[in-house]
VEXDREN-2710 file (C-alpha; in Angstrom, 1 decimal):
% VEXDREN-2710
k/r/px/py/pz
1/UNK/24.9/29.9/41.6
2/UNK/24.2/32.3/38.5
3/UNK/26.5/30.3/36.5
4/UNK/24.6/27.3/37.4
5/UNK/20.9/29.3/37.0
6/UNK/21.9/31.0/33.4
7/UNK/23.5/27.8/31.8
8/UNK/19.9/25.4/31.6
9/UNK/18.7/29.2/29.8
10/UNK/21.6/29.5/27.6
11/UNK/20.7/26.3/26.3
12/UNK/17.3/26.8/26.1
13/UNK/17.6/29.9/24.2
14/UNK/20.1/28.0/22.0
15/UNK/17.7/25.0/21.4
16/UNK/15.1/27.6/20.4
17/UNK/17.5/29.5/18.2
18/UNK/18.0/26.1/16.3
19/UNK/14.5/25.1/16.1
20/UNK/13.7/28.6/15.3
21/UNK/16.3/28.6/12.0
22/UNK/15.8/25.0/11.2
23/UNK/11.7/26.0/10.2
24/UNK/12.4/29.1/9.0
25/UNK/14.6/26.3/6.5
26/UNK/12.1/24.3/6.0
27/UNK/9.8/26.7/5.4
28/UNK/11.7/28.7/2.6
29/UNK/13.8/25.4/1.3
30/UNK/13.0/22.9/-1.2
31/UNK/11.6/19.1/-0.3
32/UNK/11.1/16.0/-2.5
33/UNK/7.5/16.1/-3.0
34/UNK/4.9/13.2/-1.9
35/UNK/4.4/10.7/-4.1
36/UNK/0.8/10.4/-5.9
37/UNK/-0.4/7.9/-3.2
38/UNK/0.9/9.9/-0.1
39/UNK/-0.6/13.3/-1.5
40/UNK/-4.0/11.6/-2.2
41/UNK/-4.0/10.2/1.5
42/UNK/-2.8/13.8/3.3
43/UNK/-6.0/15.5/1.0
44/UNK/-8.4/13.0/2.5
45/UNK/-7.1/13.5/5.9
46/UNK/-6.9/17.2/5.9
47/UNK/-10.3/17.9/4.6
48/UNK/-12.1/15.2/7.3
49/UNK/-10.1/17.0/10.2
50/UNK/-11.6/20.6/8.9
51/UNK/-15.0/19.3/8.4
52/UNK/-14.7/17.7/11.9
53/UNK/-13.2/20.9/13.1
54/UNK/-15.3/23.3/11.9
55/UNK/-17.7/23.5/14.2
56/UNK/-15.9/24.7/17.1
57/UNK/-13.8/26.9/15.0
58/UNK/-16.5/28.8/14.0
59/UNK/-18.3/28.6/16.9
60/UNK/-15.2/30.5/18.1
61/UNK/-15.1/33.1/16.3
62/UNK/-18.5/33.8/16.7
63/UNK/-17.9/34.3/20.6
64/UNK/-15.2/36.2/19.9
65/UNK/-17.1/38.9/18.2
66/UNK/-20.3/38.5/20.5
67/UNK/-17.5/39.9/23.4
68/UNK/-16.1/42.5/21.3
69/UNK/-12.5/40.9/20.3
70/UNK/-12.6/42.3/16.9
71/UNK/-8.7/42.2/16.4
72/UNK/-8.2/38.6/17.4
73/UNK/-11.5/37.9/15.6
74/UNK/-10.4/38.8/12.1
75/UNK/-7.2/37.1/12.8
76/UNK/-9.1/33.6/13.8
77/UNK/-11.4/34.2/10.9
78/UNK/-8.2/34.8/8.3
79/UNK/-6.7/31.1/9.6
80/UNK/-9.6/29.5/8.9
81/UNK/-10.6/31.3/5.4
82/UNK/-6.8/30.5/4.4
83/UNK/-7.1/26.6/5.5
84/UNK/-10.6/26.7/3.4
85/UNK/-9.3/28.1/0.6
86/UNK/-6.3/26.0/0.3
87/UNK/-8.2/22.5/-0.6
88/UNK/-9.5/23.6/-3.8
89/UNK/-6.4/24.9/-5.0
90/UNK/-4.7/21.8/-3.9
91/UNK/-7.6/19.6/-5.4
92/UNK/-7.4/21.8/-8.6
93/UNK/-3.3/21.5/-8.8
94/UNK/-3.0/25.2/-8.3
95/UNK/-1.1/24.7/-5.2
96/UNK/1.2/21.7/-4.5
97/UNK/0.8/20.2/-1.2
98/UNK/4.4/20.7/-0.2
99/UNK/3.6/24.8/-0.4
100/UNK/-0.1/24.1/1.2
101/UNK/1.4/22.2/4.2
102/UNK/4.3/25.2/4.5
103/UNK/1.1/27.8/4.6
104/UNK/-0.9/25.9/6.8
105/UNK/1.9/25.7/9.6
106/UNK/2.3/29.5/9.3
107/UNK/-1.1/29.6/9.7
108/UNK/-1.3/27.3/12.5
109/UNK/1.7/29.4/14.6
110/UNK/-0.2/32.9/13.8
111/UNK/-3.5/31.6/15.7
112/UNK/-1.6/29.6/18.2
113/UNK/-0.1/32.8/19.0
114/UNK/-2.9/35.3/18.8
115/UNK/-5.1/33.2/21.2
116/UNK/-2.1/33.2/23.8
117/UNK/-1.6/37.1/23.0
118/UNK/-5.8/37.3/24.3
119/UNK/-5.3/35.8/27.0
120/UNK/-2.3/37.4/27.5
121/UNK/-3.9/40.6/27.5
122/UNK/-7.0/39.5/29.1
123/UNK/-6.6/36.8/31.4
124/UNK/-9.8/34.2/31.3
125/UNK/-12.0/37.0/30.5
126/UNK/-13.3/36.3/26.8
127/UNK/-11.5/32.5/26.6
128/UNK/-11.1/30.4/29.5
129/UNK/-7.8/29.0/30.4
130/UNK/-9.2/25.2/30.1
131/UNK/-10.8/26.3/26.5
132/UNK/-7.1/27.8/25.7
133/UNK/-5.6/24.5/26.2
134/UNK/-7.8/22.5/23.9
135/UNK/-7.3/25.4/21.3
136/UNK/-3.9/24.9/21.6
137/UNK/-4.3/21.1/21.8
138/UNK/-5.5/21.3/17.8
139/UNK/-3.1/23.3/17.2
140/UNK/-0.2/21.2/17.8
141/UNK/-1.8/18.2/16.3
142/UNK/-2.1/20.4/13.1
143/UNK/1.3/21.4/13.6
144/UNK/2.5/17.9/14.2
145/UNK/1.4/16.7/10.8
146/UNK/2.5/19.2/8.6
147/UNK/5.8/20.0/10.3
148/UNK/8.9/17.7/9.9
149/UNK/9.6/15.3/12.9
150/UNK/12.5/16.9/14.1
151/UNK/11.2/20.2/14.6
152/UNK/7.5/19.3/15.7
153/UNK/8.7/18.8/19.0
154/UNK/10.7/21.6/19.9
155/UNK/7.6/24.2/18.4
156/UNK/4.8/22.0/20.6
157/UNK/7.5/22.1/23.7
158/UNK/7.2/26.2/23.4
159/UNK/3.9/26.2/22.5
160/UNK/3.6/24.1/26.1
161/UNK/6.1/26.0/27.9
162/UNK/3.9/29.9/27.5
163/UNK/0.2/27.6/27.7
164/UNK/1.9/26.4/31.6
165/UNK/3.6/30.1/31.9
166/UNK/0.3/32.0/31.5
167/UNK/-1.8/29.5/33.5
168/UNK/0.9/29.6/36.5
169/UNK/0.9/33.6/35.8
170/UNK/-2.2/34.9/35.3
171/UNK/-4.9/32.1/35.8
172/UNK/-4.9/33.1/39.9
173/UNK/-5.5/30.3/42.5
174/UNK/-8.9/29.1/41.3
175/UNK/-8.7/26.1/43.0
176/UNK/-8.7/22.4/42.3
177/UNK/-10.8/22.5/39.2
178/UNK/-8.2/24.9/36.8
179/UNK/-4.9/22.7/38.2
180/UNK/-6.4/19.4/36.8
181/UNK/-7.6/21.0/33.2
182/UNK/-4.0/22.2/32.9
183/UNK/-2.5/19.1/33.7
184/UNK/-4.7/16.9/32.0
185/UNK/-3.8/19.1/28.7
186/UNK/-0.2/19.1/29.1
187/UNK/-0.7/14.9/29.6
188/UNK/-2.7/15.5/26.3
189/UNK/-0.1/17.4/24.5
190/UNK/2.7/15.0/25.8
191/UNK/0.8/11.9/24.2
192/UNK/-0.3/13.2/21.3
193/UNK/3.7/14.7/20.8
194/UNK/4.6/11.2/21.2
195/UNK/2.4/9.3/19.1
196/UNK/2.6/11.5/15.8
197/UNK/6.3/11.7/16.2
198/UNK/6.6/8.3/16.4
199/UNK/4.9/7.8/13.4
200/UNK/6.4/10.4/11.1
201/UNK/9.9/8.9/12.1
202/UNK/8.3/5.4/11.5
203/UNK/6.8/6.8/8.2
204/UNK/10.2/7.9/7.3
205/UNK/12.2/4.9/8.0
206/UNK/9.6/2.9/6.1
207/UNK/10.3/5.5/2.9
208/UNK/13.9/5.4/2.9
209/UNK/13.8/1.3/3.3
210/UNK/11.6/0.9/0.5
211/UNK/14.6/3.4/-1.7
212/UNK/16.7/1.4/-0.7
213/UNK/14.7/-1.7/-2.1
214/UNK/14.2/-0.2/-4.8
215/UNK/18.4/0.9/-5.4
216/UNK/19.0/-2.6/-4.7
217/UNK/16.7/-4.3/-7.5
218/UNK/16.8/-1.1/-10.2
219/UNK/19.7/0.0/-12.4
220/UNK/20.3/3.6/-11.3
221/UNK/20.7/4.7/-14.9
222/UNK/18.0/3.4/-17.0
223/UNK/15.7/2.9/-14.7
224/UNK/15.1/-1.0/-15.5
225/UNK/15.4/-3.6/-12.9
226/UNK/18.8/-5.2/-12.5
227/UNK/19.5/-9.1/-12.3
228/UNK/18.2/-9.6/-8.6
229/UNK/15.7/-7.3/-9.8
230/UNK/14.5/-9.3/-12.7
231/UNK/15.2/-13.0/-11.0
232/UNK/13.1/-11.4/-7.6
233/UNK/10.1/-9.7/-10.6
234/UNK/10.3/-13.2/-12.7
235/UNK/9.7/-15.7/-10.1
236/UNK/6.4/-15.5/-9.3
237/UNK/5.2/-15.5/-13.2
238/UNK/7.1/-18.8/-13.2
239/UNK/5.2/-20.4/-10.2
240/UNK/2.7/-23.3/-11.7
241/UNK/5.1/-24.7/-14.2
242/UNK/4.6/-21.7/-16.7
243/UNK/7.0/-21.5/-20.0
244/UNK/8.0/-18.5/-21.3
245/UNK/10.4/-16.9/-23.7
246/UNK/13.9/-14.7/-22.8
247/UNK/14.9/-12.4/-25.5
248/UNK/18.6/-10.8/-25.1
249/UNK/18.9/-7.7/-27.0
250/UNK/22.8/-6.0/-27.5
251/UNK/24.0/-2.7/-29.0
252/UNK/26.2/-3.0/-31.9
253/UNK/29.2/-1.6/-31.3
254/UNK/28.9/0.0/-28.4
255/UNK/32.4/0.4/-27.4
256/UNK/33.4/2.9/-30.6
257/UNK/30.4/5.2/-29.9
258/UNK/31.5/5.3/-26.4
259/UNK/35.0/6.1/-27.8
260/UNK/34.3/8.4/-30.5
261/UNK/31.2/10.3/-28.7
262/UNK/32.2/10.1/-25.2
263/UNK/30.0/8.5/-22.2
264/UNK/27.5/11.0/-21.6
265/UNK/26.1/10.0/-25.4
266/UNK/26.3/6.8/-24.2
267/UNK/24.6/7.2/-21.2
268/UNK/22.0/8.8/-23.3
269/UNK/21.8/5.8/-26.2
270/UNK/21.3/3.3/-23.3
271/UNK/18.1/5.7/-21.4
272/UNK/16.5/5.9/-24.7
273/UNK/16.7/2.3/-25.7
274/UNK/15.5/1.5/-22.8
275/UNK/12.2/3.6/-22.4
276/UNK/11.5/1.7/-26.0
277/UNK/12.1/-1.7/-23.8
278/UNK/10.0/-0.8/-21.3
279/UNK/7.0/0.8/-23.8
280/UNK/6.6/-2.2/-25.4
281/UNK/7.2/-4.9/-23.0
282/UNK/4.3/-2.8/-21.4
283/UNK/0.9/-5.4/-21.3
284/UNK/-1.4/-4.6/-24.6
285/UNK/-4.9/-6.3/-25.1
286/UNK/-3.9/-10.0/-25.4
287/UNK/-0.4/-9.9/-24.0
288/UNK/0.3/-9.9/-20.5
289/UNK/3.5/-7.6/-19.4
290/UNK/7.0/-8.6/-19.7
291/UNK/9.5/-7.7/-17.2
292/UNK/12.7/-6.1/-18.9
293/UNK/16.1/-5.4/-17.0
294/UNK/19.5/-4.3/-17.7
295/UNK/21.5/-7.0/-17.4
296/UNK/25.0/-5.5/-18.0
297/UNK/26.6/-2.8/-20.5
298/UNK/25.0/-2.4/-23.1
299/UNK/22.7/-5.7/-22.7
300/UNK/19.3/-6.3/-22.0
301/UNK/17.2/-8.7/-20.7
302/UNK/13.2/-9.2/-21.4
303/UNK/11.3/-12.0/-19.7
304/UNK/8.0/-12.8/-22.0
305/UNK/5.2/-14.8/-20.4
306/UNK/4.4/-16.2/-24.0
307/UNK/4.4/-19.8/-24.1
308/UNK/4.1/-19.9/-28.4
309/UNK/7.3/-19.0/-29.3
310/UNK/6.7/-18.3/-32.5
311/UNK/4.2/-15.2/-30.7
312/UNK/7.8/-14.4/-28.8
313/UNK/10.2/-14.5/-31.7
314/UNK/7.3/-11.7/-33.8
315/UNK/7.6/-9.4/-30.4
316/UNK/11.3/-9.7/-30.6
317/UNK/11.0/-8.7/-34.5
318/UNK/8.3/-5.8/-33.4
319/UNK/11.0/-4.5/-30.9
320/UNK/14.2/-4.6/-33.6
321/UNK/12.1/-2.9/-36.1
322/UNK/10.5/-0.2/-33.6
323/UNK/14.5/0.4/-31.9
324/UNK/15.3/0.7/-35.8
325/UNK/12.4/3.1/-36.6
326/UNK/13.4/5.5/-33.4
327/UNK/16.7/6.0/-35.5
328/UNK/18.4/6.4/-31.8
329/UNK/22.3/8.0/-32.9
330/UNK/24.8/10.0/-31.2
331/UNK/24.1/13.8/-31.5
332/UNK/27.6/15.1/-29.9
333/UNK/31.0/14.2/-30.5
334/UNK/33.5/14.2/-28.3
335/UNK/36.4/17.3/-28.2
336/UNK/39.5/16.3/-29.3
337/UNK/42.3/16.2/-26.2
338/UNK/44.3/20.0/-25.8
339/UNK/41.3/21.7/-27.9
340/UNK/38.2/23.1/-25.4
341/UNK/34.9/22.8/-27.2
342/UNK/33.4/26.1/-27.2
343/UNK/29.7/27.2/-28.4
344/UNK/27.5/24.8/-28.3
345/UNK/28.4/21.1/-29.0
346/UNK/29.1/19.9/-32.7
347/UNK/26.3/18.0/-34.3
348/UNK/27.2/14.3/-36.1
349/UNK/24.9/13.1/-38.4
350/UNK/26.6/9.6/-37.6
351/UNK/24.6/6.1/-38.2
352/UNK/21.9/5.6/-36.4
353/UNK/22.5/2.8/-33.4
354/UNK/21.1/-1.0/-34.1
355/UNK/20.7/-4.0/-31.9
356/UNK/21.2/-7.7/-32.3
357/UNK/18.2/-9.6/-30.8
358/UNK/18.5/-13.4/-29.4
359/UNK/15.3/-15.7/-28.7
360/UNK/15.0/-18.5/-26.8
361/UNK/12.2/-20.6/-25.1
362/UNK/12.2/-20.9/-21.0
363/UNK/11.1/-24.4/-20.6
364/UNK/8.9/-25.3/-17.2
365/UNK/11.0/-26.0/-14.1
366/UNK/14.4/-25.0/-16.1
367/UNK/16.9/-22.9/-14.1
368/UNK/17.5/-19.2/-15.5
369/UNK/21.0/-19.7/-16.7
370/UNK/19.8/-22.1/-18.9
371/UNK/17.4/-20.2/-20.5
372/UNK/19.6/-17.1/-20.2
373/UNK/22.4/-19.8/-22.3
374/UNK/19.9/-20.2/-25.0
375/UNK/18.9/-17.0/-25.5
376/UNK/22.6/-15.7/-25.2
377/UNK/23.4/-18.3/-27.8
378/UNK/20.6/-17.5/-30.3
379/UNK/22.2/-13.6/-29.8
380/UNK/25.9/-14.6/-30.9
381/UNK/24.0/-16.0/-34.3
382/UNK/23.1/-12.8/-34.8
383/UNK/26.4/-11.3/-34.2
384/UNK/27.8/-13.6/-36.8
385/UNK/25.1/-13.0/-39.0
386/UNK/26.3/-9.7/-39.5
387/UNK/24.7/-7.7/-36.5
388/UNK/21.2/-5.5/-36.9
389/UNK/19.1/-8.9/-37.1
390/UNK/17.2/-11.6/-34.9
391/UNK/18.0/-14.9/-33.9
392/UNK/15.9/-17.7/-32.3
393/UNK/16.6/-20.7/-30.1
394/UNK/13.9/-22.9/-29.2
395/UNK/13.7/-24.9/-26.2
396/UNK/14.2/-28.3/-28.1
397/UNK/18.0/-27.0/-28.3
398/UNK/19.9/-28.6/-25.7
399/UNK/22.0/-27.1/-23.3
400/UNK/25.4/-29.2/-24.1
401/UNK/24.7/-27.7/-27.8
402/UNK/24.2/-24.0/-26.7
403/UNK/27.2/-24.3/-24.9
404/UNK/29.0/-26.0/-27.7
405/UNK/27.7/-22.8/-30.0
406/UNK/28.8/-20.1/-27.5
407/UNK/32.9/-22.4/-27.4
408/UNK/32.6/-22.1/-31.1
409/UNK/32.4/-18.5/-31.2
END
C-alpha cells in the first residue's frame, strides 16, 4: 500500500523536477527572437493588459499597507515598478523583448508566491481566500503568455495545486459560499490553461509551417527564391495578359574559381552577387519590382514587369555594369593538399568575377520555358561573344530558332 501511495508522488516530484529545470533553461538559454511584426503585437498587448490591470494592482497594495503588511507590500510594489519600468526600455530598444518576457515571468512567480506565503502566514486575515484566487488567476494568465507552452502548464498546475492546498488547509468550513469561489477559480484557471495553450501551440505550428514555406520556395544560400519560388512569385504579375522581360545572368567561369579558391569563396561570390540582384531588382520611382531567383549554380533568374524591352535590355546593362563596378573576386585561396594553412588565410589579388547577361521578351499568354529558351539563348550569345557582355532576344524570335541557336552551340 506504500508502494502504491509514494509512486503517483515520486512522479509528481519528478514532473516538477523537469518543469522546474526545463524554466530555469529557458530562462538562462538563448531563443530566436520575435520577428518585427510579433514584437510590435506582444508591446501593444502587454501595455493594454497593465493599463487594464492597474487599478486593482494598486488598489492592492494600498490595502496592504492600510493593514500593516509592510514586507509583502514592498514586494507587490517591486513587481509592479519592474513590469512599469520594463515598457520604456522595451519601446526605447534598451531591452529586447525575449529578456523583458524572461523578467516578467520571474516577476510574475515572486508575487504569485508572496501572496500565497500571506496567506500562508495569515489565513484570510489581510486577503481573502476568494481575492487570492483571482490574484492568482492574473497571474497565470501573465505567466501563460510569456512562458513557453510546454512549461505553462505544469507552473499553473502548482500554482493550482498550493491555491486548493491552502484553501482545503486553512480556509476552515466557512460554508457554501467559500467552496463555490474556489471551484469556480480552479474552472477559471482550467479554461483559461486550455485556451492560451492552445493557441501558443497553434501559434507555433502556424510559424514553423510558414519556414517551411518559405524553405520550400527560397534557396537556402542566397536567400533568393528558387524555381517554384519564382514560377509561384511570377504568376500573379502575369495575370491580365501582361508582357514582360526575363534576363539570365551567369558567372564566368565559375567552375575554376571554385577549383582554385575552394567552395566557401564560392559560396561567398554567389551571396554577394546576389544581394546586388536583389538591390536592384528592388522597385525605384517608375519601375515596379522584379522578382529575382536562383535558378541553379551559378545562374540567375530576374523576371522584369517591363513591357518596352528596350527599358529591359538598359536594366540588364545597369546590372552588368553595377556587378562590374562591385569588383566582386576571390579573397582566399585554397591550401595546397599535405600543407595545413596556418595564420591567417593568403590574400589573391585575382580578377575580379564578371557575368554574361541574356535578354529576352516574355510575350502575353507564352509558357515560362519559352521565355526562359529565349532568354537562355540570348545568354549563349554572350558566351560566344567572348563572356563579360549582354545579349538580347526579342520576342519576335521564334522558338524553333532559339532552339535551333542553343543545337548550334
Amino acid at each position: 500500500m506504500k508502494h502504491r501511495t509514494a509512486f503517483p508522488v515520486l512522479r509528481a516530484l519528478s514532473l516538477f523536477r523537469a518543469s522546474a529545470g526545463a524554466l530555469v533553461a529557458w530562462l538562462l538559454g538563448d531563443q530566436q527572437p520575435d520577428s518585427p511584426e510579433t514584437a510590435r503585437v506582444k508591446i501593444h498587448s502587454y501595455a493594454f493588459a497593465l493599463v487594464a490591470a492597474a487599478p486593482g494592482l494598486l488598489l492592492i497594495l494600498a490595502s496592504l499597507l492600510r493593514q500593516g503588511a509592510y514586507f509583502y507590500a514592498a514586494l507587490h510594489g517591486a513587481v509592479i515598478l519592474g513590469v512599469a519600468l520594463m515598457f520604456p526600455l522595451v519601446l526605447l530598444g534598451r531591452m529586447s523583448m525575449l529578456l523583458a518576457e524572461r523578467v516578467l515571468a520571474v516577476l510574475l512567480t515572486l508575487g504569485g508566491g508572496g501572496f500565497l506565503l500571506l496567506c500562508a502566514h495569515a489565513p484570510g486575515q489581510i486577503i481573502g481566500f476568494d481575492l487570492l484566487g483571482n490574484i492568482l488567476l492574473f497571474i497565470v494568465a501573465g505567466l501563460l503568455l510569456v512562458v513557453p507552452a510546454r512549461l505553462s502548464i505544469s507552473i499553473s498546475l502548482c500554482l493550482l495545486a498550493v491555491y486548493r492546498l491552502e484553501v482545503w488547509r486553512l480556509g476552515g468550513d466557512s460554508g457554501s459560499s467559500l467552496v463555490l469561489a474556489q471551484w469556480v477559480n480552479i474552472g477559471m484557471f482550467a479554461l483559461l490553461m486550455v485556451g492560451v495553450v492552445m493557441r501558443q501551440t497553434l501559434a507555433q505550428q502556424a510559424g514553423r509551417v510558414h519556414l517551411l514555406q518559405e524553405l520550400a520556395l527560397r534557396d537556402t544560400l542566397t536567400g533568393l527564391l528558387n524555381r517554384r519560388g519564382f514560377e509561384e512569385a511570377v504568376a500573379p504579375l502575369r495575370r491580365g495578359g501582361q508582357s514582360g522581360a526575363l534576363i539570365v545572368l551567369d558567372i564566368d567561369d565559375f567552375k575554376p574559381i571554385n577549383d582554385t579558391h575552394g567552395h566557401i569563396e564560392g559560396d561567398r561570390i554567389l551571396e554577394e552577387l546576389a544581394d546586388v540582384l536583389h538591390r536592384l531588382a528592388a522597385e525605384t520611382p517608375g519601375r515596379r519590382a522584379g522578382v529575382c531567383a536562383r535558378w541553379g549554380g551559378e545562374e540567375f533568374l530576374l523576371y522584369l514587369p517591363e513591357p518596352d524591352m528596350n527599358l529591359a535590355l538598359e536594366f540588364a546593362r545597369l546590372l552588368h555594369a553595377e556587378i562590374g563596378a562591385q569588383r566582386v573576386r576571390p579573397k582566399t585561396a585554397r591550401p595546397q593538399s599535405g600543407r595545413p594553412q596556418t595564420g591567417r588565410p593568403q590574400a589573391v589579388t585575382g580578377d575580379a568575377v564578371t557575368v554574361s547577361v541574356g535578354v529576352g521578351g516574355w510575350r502575353p499568354e507564352e509558357p515560362l520555358h519559352h521565355a526562359f529558351l529565349r532568354a537562355d539563348t540570348a545568354l549563349y550569345d554572350a558566351k560566344r561573344a567572348g563572356k563579360n557582355c549582354v545579349r538580347a532576344a526579342f520576342p519576335h524570335v521564334s522558338l524553333e530558332a532559339a532552339t535551333a541557336a542553343l543545337s548550334s552551340g
